[in-house]
Rosetta silent file (secondary structure, phi, psi, omega in degrees, C-alpha in Angstrom):
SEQUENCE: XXXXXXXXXXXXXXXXXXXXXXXXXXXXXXXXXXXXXXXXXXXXXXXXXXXXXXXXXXXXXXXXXXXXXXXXXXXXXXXXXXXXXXXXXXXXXXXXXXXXXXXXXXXXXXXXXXXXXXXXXXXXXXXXXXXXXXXXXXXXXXXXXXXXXXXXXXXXXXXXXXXXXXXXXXXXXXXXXXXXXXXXXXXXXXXXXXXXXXXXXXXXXXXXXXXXXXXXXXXXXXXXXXXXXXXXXXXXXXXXXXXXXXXXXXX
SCORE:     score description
SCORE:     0.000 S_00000001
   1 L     0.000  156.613 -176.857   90.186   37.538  -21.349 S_00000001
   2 L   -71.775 -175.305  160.625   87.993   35.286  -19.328 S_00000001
   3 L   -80.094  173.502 -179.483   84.566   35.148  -19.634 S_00000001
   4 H   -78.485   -0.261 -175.502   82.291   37.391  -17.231 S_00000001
   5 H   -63.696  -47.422 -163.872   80.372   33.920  -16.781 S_00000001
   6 H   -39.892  -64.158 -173.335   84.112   32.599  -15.721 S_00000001
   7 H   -54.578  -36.292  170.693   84.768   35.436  -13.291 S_00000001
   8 H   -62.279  -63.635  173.265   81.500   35.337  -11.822 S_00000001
   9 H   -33.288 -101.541  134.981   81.980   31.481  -11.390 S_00000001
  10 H    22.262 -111.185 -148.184   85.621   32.268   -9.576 S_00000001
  11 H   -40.377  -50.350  149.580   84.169   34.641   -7.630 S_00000001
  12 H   -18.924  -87.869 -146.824   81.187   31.927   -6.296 S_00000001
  13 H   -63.996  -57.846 -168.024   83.598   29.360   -5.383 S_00000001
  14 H   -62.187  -36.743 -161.033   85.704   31.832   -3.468 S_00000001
  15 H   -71.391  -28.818  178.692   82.669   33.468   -1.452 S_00000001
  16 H   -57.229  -50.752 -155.471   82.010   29.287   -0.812 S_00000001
  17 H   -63.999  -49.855  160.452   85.299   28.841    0.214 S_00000001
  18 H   -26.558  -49.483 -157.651   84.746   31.947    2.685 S_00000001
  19 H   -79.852  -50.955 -173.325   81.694   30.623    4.453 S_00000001
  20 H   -59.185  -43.169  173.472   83.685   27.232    5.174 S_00000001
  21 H   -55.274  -26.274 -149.064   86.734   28.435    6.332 S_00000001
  22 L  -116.594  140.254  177.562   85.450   31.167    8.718 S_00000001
  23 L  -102.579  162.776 -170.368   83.872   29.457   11.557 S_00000001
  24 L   -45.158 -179.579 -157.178   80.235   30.495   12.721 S_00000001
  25 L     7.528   35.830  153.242   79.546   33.506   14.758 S_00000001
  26 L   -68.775   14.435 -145.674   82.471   35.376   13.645 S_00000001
  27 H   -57.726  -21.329 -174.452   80.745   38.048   11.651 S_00000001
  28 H  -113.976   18.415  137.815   83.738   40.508   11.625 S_00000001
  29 H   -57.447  -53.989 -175.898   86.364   37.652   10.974 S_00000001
  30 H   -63.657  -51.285  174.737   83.605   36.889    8.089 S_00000001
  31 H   -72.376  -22.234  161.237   83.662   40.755    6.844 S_00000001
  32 H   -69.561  -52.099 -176.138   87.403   41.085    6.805 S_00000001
  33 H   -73.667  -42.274  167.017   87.971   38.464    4.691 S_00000001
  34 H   -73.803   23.616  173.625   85.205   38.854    2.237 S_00000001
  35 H   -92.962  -36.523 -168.880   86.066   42.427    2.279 S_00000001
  36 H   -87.829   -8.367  176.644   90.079   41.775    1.052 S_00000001
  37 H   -76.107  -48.848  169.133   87.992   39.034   -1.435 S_00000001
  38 H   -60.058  -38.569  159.497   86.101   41.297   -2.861 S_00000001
  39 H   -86.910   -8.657  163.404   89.184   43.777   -3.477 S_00000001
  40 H   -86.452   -5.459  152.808   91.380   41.065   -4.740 S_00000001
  41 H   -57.498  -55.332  162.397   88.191   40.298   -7.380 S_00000001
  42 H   -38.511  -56.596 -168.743   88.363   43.656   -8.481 S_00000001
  43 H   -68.451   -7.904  179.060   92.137   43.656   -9.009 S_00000001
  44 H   -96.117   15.874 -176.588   91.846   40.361  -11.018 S_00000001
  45 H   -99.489  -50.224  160.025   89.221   41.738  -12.928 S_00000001
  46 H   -37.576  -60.150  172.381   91.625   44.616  -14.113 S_00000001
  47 H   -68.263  -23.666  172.373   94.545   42.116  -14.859 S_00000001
  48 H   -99.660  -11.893  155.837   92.313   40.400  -16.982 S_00000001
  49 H  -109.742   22.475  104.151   91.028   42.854  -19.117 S_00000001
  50 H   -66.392  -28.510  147.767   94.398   44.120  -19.579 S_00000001
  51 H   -28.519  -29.034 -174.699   95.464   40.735  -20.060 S_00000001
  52 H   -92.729  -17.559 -178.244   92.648   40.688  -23.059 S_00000001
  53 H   -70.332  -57.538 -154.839   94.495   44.186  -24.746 S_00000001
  54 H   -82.956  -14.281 -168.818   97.576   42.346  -24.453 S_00000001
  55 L  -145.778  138.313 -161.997   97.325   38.864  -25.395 S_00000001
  56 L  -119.495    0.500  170.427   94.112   38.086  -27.977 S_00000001
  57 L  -102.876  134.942 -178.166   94.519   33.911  -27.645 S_00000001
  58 H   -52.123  -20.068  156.712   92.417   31.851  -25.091 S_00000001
  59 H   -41.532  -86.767 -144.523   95.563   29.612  -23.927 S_00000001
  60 H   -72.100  -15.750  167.791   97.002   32.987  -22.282 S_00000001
  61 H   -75.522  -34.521  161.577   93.837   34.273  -21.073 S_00000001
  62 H   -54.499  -86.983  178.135   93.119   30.925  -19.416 S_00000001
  63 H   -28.235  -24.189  165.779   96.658   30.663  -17.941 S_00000001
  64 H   -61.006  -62.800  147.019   95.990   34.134  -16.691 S_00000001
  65 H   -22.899  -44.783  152.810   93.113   33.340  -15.109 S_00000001
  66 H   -69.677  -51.367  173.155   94.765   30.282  -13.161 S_00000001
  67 H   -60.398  -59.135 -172.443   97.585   32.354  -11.689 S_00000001
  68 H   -67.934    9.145  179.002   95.043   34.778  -10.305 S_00000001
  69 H   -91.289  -26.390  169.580   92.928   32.272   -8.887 S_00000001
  70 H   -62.254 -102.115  171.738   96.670   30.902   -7.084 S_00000001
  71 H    35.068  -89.870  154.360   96.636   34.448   -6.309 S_00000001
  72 H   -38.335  -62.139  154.022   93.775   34.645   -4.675 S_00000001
  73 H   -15.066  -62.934 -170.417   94.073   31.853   -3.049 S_00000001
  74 H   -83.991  -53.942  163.321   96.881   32.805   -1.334 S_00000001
  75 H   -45.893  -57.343  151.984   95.692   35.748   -0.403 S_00000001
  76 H   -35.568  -53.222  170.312   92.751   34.734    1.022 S_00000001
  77 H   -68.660  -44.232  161.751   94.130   31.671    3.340 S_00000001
  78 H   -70.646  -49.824 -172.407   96.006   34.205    5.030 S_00000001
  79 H   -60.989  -17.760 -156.144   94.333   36.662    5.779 S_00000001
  80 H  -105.361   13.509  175.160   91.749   34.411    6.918 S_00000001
  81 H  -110.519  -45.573 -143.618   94.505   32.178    9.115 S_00000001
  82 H   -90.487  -49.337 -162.519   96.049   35.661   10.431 S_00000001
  83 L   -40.944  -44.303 -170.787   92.800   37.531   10.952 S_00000001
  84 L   -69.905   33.820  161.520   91.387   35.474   14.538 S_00000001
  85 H   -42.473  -36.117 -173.731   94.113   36.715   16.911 S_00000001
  86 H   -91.097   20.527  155.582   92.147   37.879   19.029 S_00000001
  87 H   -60.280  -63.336 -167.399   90.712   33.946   19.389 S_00000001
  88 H   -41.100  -54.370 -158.324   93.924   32.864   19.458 S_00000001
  89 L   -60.365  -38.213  173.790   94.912   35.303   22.359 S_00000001
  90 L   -71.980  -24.992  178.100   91.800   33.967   24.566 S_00000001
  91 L   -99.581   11.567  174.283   92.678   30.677   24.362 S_00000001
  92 H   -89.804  -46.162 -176.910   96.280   31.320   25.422 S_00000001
  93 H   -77.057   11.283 -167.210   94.772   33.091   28.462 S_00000001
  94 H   -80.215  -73.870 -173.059   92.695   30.113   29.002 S_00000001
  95 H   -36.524  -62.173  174.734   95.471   27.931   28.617 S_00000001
  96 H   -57.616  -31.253 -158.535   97.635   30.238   31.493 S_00000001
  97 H   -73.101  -50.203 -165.915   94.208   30.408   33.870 S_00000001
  98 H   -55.427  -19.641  173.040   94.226   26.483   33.378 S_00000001
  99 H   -42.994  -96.909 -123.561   97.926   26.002   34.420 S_00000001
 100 H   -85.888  -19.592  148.206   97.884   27.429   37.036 S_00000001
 101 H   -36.838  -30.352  168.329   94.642   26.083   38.387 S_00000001
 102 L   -73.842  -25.404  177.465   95.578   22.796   37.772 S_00000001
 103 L  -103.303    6.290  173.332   98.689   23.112   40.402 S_00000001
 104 L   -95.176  -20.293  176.331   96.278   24.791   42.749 S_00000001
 105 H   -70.737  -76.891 -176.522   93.997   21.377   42.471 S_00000001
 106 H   -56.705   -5.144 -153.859   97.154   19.607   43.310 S_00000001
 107 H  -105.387  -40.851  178.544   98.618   21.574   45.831 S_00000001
 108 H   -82.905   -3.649  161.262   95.070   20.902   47.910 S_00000001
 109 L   -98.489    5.722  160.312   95.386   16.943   47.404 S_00000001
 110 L   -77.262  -66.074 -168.837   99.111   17.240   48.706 S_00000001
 111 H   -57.245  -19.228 -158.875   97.039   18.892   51.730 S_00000001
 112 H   -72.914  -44.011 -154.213   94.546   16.463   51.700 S_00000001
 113 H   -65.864  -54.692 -161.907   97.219   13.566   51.754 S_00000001
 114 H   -59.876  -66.524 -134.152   99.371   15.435   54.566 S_00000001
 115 H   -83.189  -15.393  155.629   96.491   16.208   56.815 S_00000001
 116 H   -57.208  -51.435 -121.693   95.061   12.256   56.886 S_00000001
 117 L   -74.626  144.321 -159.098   98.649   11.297   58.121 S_00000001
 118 L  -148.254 -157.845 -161.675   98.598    9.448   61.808 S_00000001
 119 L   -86.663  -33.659 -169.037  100.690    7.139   63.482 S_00000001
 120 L   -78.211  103.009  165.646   99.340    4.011   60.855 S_00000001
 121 H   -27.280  -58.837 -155.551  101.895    3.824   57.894 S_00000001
 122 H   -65.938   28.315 -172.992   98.785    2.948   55.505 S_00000001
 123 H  -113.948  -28.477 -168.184   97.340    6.841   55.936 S_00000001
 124 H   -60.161  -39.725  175.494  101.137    7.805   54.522 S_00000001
 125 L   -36.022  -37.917  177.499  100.073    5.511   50.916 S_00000001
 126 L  -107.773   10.903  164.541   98.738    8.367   49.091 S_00000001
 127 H   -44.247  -41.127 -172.721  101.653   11.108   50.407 S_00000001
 128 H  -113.175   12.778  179.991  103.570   10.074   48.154 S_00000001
 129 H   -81.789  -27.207  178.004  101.889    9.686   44.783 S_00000001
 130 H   -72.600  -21.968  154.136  100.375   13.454   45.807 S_00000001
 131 H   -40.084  -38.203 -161.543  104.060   14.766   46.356 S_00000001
 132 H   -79.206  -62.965  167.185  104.735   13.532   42.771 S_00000001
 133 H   -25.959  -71.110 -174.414  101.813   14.824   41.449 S_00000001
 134 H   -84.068   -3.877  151.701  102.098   18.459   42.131 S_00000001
 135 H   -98.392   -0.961  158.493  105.560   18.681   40.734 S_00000001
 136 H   -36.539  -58.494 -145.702  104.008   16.881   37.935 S_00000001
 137 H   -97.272   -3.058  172.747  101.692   19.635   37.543 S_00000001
 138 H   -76.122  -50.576  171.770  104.262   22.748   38.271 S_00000001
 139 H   -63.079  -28.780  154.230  106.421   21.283   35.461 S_00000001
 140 H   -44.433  -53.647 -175.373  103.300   20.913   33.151 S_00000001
 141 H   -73.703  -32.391  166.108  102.136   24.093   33.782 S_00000001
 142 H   -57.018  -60.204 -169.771  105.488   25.837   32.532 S_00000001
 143 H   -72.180  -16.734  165.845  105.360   23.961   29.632 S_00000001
 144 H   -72.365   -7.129  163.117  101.812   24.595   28.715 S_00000001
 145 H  -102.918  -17.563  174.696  102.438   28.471   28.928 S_00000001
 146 H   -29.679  -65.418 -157.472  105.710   28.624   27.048 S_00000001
 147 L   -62.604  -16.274 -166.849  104.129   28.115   23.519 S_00000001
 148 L   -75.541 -153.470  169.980  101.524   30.784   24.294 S_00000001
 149 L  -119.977  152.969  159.162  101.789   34.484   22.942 S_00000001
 150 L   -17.799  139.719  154.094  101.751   37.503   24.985 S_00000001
 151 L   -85.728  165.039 -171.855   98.047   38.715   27.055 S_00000001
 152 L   -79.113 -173.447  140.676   97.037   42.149   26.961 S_00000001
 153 L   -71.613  -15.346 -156.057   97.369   43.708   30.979 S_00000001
 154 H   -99.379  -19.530  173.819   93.744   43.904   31.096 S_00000001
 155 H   -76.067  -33.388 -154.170   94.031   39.484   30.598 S_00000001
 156 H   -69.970  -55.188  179.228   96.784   40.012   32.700 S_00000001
 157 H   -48.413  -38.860 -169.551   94.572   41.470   35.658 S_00000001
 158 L   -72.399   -7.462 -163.849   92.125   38.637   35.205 S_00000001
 159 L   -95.581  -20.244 -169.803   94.826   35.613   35.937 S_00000001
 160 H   -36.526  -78.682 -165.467   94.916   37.651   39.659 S_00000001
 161 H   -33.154  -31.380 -173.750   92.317   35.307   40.970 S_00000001
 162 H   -79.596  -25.388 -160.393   94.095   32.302   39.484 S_00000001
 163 H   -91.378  -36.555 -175.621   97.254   33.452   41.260 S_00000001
 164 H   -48.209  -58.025 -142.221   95.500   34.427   44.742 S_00000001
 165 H   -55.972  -75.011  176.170   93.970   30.984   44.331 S_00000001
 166 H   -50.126  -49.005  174.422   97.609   28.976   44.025 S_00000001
 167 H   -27.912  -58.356  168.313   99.140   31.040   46.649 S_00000001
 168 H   -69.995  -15.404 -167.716   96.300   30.164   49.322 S_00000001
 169 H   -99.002  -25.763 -123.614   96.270   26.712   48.318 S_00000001
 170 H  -128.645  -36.120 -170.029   99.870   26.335   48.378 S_00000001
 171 H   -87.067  -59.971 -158.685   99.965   28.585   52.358 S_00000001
 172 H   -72.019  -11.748  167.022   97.457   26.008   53.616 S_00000001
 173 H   -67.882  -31.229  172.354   99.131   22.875   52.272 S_00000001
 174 H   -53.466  -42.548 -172.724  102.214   24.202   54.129 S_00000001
 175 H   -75.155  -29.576  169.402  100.089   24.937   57.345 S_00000001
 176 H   -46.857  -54.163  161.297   99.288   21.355   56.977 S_00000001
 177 H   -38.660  -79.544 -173.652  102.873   20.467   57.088 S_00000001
 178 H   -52.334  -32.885 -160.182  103.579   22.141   60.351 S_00000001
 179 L   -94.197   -8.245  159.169  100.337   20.889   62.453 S_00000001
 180 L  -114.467   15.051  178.432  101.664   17.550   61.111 S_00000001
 181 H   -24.594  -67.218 -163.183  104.970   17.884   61.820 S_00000001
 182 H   -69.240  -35.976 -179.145  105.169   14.721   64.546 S_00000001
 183 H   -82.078  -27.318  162.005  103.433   12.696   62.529 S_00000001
 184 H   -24.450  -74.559 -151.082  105.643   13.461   59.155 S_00000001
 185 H   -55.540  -53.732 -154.369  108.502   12.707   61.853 S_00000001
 186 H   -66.435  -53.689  175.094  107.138    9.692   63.428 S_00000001
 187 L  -109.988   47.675  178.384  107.132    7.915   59.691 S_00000001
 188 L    26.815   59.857  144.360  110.394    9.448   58.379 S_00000001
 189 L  -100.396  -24.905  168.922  108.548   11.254   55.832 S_00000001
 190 H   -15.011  -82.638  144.742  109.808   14.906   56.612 S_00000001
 191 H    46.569 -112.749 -172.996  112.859   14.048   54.559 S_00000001
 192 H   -58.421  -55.587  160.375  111.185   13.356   51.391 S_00000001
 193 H   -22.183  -57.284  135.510  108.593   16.159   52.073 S_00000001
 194 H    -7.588  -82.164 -169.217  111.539   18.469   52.601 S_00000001
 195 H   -63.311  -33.154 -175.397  113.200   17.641   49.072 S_00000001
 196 H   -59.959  -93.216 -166.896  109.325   18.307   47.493 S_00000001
 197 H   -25.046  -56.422  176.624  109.467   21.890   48.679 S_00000001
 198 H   -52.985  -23.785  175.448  112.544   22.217   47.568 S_00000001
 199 H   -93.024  -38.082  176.676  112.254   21.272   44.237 S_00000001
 200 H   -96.009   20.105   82.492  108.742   23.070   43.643 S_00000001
 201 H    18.821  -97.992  166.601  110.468   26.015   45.198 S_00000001
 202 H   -69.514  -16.542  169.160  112.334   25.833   42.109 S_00000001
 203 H   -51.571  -59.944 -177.593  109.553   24.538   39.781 S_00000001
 204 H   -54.904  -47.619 -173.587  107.611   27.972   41.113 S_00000001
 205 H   -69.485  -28.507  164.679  110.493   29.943   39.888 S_00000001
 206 H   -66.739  -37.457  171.622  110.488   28.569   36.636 S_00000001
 207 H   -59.145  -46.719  172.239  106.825   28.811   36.405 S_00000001
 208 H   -53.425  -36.840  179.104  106.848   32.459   37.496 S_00000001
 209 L  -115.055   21.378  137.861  108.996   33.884   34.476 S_00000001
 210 L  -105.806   14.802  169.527  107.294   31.920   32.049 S_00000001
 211 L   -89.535  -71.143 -176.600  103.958   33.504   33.434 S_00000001
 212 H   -53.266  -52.902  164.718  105.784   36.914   33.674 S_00000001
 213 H   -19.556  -62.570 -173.373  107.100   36.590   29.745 S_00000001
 214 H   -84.938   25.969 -169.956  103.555   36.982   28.345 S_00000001
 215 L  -118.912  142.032  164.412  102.537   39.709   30.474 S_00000001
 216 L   -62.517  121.529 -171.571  103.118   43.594   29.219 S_00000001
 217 L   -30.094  -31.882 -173.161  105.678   45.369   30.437 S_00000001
 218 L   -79.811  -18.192 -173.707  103.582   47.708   32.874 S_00000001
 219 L  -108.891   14.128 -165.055  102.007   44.660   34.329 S_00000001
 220 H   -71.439  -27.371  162.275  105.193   42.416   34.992 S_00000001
 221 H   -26.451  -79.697 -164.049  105.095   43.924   39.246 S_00000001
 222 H   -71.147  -38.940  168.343  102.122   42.598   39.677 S_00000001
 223 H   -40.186  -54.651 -178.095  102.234   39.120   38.148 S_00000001
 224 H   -49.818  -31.826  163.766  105.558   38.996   39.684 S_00000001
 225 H   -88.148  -15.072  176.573  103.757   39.446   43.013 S_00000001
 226 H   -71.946  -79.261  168.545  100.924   37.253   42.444 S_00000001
 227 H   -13.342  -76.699  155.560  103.248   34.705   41.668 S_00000001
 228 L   -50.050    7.597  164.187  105.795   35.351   44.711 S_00000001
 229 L   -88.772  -28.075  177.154  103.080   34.831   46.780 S_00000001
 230 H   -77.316  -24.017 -175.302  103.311   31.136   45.792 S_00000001
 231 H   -99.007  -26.421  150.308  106.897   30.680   46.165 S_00000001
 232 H   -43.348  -58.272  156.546  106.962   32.496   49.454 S_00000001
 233 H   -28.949  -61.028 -171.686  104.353   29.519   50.725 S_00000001
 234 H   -55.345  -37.992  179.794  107.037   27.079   49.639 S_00000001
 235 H   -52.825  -61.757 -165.587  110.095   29.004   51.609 S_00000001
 236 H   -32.883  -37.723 -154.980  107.546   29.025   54.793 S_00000001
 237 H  -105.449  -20.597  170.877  107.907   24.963   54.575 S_00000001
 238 H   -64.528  -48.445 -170.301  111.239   24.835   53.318 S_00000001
 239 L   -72.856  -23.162 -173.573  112.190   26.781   56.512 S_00000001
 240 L   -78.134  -52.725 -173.321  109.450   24.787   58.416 S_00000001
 241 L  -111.839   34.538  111.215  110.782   21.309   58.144 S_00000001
 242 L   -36.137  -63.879 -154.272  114.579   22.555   58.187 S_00000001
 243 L   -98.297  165.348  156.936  114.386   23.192   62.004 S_00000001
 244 L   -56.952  125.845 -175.593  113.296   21.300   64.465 S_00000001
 245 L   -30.994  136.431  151.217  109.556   21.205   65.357 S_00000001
 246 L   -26.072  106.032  170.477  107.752   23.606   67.302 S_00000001
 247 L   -44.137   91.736 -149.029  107.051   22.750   70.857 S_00000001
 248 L   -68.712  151.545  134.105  103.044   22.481   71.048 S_00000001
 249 L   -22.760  126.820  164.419  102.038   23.978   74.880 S_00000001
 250 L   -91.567  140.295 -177.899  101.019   21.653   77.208 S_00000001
 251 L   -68.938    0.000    0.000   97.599   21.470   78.002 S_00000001
């Protein structure tokens, strides 16, 4: 059997191994694991003094000793990989807030771009790198929410703000569209504008049920409504630069 210096030693090195592994302010990440450390000490303590009934040469008590420390080991690394879910989980909802925030940033320098636009071709020069851009950042954002895992509903509730946010940003880039209809026209950009909605149209739809995936069944409505507020923008513009322009009043 080992010695109790041995076990004691063993036991050191693992409580060591604990403190590195667990990162700082964690304290009940830190008591779960030395808690299953402490009962996988015991149970090797047990196997090794039956191990000492059973086997009386220092070769097999040693060799003993090294599988439970593998053991251990093993034990240990997991629980102490599996224990931070609920880390994990926050930085998936991070990860979802940032998506979609990031296509709400682009969706106001698409307005920005439309609402310079005049009569001068050079005001048209950044239309179309911001066009590009925010299907850039619709397709981006789908893929950066795929990988995440399900949110809770109560995570779920908190992306509202992120969704109101894209929606409105998304209505006034549209509104943009229309009050610049003549000038769009004037430098054949409608068109290309045109094909943008249409394609982040679909980009939004794609986005929307990989948003709606990680959401809990009871809360899949409302995301689905947050969400359809954004794609609903896009129709408005789709529908907008379809038809012929509005007639302004004469003054």
């Amino acid at each position: 059997m080992g010695h109790p210096k041995s076990q004691k030693s063993i036991a050191s090195s693992f409580i060591g191994f604990i403190n590195r592994l667990v990162p700082a302010g964690h304290p009940a990440l830190h008591q779960s694991v030395v808690t299953s450390l402490l009962l996988a000490v015991v149970s090797f303590c047990l196997s090794s003094l039956i191990s000492h009934l059973a086997f009386h040469s220092l070769r097999s008590a040693k060799l003993l000793e090294m599988r439970a420390f593998l053991v251990l080991s093993s034990l240990v690394l997991n629980v102490a990989l599996a224990a931070p879910s609920g880390e994990i989980r926050k930085r998936d909802v991070v990860t979802i807030q940032n998506a979609i925030v990031t296509v709400s940033s682009a969706a106001s320098n698409l307005d920005i771009a439309i609402r310079t636009l005049s009569s001068d071709p050079r005001n048209a020069e950044p239309l179309v790198p911001a066009v590009m851009d925010i299907e850039f950042a619709l397709t981006q954002a789908r893929t950066d929410i795929l990988p995440t895992q399900p949110i809770s509903i109560a995570e779920a509730f908190n992306l509202q703000n992120a969704a109101d946010t894209l929606a409105k940003s998304l209505k006034i880039m549209v509104m943009s569209s229309m009050l610049q209809r003549r000038a769009l026209d004037q430098l054949g950009m409608t068109p290309m504008l045109l094909t943008s909605f249409m394609n982040q149209n679909m980009l939004s739809a794609a986005l929307s049920q990989a948003i709606v995936s990680k959401v809990p069944a009871e809360g899949i409505s409302n995301a689905a409504f947050a969400i359809g507020g954004a794609r609903g923008a896009v129709n408005m513009g789709i529908l907008s630069l379809s038809n012929a322009p509005l007639m302004m009043p004469a003054n």
